[in-house]
N, C-alpha and C positions, 0 to 999 in steps of 0.2 A: 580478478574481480575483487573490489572490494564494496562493504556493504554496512552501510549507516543504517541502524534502530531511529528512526527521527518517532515513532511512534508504538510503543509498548503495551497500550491498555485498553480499555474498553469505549463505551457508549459513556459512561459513569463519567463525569466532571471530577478531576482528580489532577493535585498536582504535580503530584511523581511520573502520573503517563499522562503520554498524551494517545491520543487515536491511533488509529492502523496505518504506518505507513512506511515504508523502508526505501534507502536510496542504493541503487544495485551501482555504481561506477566502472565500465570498462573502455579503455584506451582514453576519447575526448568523451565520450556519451557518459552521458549521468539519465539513469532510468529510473524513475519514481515508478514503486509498486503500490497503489493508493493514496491518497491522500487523507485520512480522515482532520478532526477537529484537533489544533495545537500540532498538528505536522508542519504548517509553514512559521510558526514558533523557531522550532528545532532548527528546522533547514537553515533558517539566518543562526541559530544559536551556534550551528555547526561550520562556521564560516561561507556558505556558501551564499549566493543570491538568487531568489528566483529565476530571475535569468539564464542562470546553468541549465536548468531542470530541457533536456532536448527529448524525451519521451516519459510518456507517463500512460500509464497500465492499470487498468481497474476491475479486481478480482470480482467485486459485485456490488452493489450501488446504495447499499444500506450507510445510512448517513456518517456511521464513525469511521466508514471508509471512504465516503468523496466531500466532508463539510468543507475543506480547505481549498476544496477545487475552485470554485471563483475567484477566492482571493491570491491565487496562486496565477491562475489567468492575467488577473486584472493588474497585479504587481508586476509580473513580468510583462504584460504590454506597458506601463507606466514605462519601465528601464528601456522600451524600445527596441524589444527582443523581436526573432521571427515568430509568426504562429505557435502556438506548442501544440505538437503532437499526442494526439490522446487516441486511446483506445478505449473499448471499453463494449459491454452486452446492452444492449437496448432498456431504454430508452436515451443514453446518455445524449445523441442527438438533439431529441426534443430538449433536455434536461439544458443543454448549453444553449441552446436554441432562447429559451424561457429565462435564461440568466443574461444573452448578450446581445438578441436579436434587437430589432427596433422597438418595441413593445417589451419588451423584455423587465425585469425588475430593475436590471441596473441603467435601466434607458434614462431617465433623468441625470443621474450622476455621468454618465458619459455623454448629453448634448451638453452640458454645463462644462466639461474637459474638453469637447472638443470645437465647443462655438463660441463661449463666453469670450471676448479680448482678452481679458487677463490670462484666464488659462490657455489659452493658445500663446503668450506670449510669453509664460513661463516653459513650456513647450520646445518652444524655438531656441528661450535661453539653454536650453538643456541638448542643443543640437538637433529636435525634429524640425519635420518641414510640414510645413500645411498644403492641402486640408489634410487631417488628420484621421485614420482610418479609424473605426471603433475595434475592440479583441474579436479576431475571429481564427478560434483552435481548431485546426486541422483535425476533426473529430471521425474516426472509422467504429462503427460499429461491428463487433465481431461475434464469435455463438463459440461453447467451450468447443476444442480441438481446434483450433486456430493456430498458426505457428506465423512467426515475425521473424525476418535475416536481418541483425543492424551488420554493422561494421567491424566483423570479427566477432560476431555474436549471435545466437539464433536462441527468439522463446518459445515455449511448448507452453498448453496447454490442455487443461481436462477438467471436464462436468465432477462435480463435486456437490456432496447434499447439504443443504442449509437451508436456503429460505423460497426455494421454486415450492409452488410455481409464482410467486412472485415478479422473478427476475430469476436471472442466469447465474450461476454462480459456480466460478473457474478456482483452479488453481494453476501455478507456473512451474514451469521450468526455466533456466536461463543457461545455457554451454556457450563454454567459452576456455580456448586453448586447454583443454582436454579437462575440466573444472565444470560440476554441476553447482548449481544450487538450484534449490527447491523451496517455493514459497509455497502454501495449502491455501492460503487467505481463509476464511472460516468453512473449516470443512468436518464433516463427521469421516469417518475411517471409511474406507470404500476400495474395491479394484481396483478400479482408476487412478487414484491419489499413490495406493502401492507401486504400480506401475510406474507412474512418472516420479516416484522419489527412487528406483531401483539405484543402487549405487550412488546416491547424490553424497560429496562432499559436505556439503551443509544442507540441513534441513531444517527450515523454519515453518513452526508446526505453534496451530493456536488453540488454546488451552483455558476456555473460558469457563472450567469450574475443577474444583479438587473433589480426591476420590471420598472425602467424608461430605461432600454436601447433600441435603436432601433436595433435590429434583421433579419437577411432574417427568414423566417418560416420552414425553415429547420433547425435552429439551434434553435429557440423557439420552437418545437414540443418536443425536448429531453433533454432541459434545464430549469430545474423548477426554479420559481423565490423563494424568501422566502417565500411569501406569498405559494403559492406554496407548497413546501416544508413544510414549517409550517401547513397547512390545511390538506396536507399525515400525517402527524405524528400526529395531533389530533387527527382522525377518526382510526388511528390502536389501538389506545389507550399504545402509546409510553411516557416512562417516564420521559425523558429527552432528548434534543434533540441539537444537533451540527452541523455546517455547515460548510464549508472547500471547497480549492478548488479558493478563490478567486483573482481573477485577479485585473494586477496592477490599473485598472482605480477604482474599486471596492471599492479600500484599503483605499479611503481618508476618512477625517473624515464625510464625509456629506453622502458619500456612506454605510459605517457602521452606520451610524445610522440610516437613510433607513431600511436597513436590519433589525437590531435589530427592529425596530417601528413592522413593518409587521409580525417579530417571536412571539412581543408579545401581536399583536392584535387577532392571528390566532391560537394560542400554550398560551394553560395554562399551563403545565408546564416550567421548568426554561431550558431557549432555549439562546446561546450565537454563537457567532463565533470562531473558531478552530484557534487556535496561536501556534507556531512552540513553539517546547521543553514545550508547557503544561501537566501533569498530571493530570491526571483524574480517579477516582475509579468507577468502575461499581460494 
């Protein structure tokens, strides 16, 4: 497995990260784990093109984790890809439904793509055939404990606390030739999360504030600090360990090193922070 950071940071508009979003690569599959805002940025920055993208996974449906999702649709229908495969907790249906349907928001811009002559005939140049179908993503809605078999690969999931009851909100597993990795997508520390990172090779764990910040206790009950973090991944007996997810004030240097102290006073193994367009082998 190998697995692209296309997305590092928060909600926060920031140039160094972009939103939540990771590319998990096994055999021909390329598996998007969210999409947030500036993840389809990367994806092209990282040579690939929308059009690769053959599954895509959505931990829970708060905007810095699915902004890119249309335009990621919509560009991979432009290159004349098949549908793209999406997962994801309810409402994400309606959600594409309200983005692509006929009534839809992007309903003007696509009868203009697909009726206007011109654009049909830029179309044609580009090798489609008419009539032209409008994007429509093979969309499944699922509930946490869900599990997916691709092709040499099967994902797990589990209920994780953040922002229910709003929506659903998962975190993953992905095994593959005897190789875990574990995504939390925004999780506070829980059973469940322990569970499914038990022995994971890599665990990517998100870390939306440091152990000096002041907090109301409703966002400290579901935001682990490093320390934190780091003491979950010791006792599941995790093998390496990544943190992501962090916010602008986070980002300075005196904040990073904060973090890192805590990863590795708390985490024997080799425990770092999550930087946009890095590779990583699981």
């Amino acid at each position: 497995m190998k697995l692209t950071i296309l997305g590092s940071g928060s909600p926060e508009a920031y140039v160094r990260r972009a939103s939540s979003g990771y590319l998990l690569e096994i055999g021909e599959d390329k598996i998007l784990l969210d999409c947030g805002g500036g993840v389809f940025d990367n994806l092209v920055r990282s040579g690939r093109v929308p059009s690769d993208i053959t599954h895509l996974f959505f931990t829970h449906l708060h905007t810095d984790h699915m902004m890119d999702y249309a335009r990621l649709v919509h560009a991979a229908w432009d290159e004349g890809a098949p549908p793209l495969k999406v997962w994801g907790p309810k409402p994400i249906a309606r959600q594409t439904e309200l983005l692509f349907g006929k009534d839809g928001v992007l309903s003007p811009d696509l009868i203009a793509r697909t009726e206007l002559a011109p654009s049909q005939q830029v179309w044609v140049a580009r090798g489609g055939t008419l009539p032209r179908a409008w994007p429509a993503p093979e969309v499944t809605e699922v509930s946490p404990g869900f599990t997916f078999e691709g092709d040499g690969w099967v994902l797990e999931s589990c209920e994780v606390p953040h922002a229910q009851p709003a929506f659903d909100c998962m975190a993953f597993s992905v095994k593959s030739q005897g190789k875990k990795f574990v995504y939390s997508g925004d999780a506070g520390i829980c059973p469940a999360l322990s569970s499914l990172q038990q022995d994971a090779d890599l665990l990517l764990h998100w870390c939306y504030r440091l152990s000096t910040d002041d907090v109301h206790p409703a966002i400290a009950e579901f935001s682990p600090t490093p320390a934190d973090i780091a003491k979950s991944a010791r006792d599941s007996g995790v093998k390496r360990l990544l943190i992501s997810h962090f916010r602008i004030h986070m980002d300075s240097e005196e904040g990073r090193k904060s973090a890192r102290q805590e990863l590795a006073e708390h985490f024997d193994g080799q425990a770092s922070i999550a930087e946009d367009l890095e590779v990583y082998t699981v």
